[in-house]
SETI-781791 format. One record per residue (C-alpha): x, y negated, z negated. Coordinates in pm, whole numbers, plus 50000, padded with zeros to 5 digits. Layout:
BEGIN
    px    py    pz
     X     Y     Z
...
END
This chain:
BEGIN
    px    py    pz
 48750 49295 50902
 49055 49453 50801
 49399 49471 50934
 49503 49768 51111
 49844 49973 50968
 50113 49966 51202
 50284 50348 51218
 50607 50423 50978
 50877 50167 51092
 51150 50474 50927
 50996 50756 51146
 50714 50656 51278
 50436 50838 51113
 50082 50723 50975
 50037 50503 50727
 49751 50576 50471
 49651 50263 50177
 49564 50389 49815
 49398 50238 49518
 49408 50286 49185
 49157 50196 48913
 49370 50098 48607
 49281 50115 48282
 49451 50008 47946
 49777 49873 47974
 49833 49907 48339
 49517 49686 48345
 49671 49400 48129
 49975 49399 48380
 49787 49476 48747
 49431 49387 48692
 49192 49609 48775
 49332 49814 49059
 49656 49876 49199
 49687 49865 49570
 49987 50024 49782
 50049 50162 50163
 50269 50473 50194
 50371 50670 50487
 50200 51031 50525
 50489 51185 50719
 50675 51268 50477
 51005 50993 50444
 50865 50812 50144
 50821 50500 50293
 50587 50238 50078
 50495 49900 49975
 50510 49805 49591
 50196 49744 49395
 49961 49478 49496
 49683 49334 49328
 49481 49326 49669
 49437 49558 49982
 49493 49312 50247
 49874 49237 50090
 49972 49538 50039
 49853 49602 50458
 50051 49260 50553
 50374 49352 50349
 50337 49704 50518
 50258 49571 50885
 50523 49309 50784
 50779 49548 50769
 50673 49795 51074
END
């Protein structure tokens, strides 16, 4: 089961998580996909890269 995403802790809007299929070198350096949280309202809140979903959630929920 997965981890629920806290709102924005900046202005408290939703949170959405991406991936990213890499290829070439991005592969080399982050594996096969790229995960990362970001906020949808607009401030540009985000995590950095992770190589898995669940710690790019913690490091978001972490920080909410």
């Amino acid at each position: 089961m997965r981890e629920e995403l806290k709102p924005c802790p900046f202005c408290g809007g939703e949170a959405e998580d991406y991936t990213r299929q890499n290829t070439g070198a991005t592969r080399d350096w982050c594996g096969d996909a790229s995960h990362w949280v970001a906020c949808t309202g607009g401030c540009g809140a985000g995590t950095r890269l992770h190589e898995e979903l669940a710690q790019a959630i913690t490091a978001w929920n972490r920080s909410a």
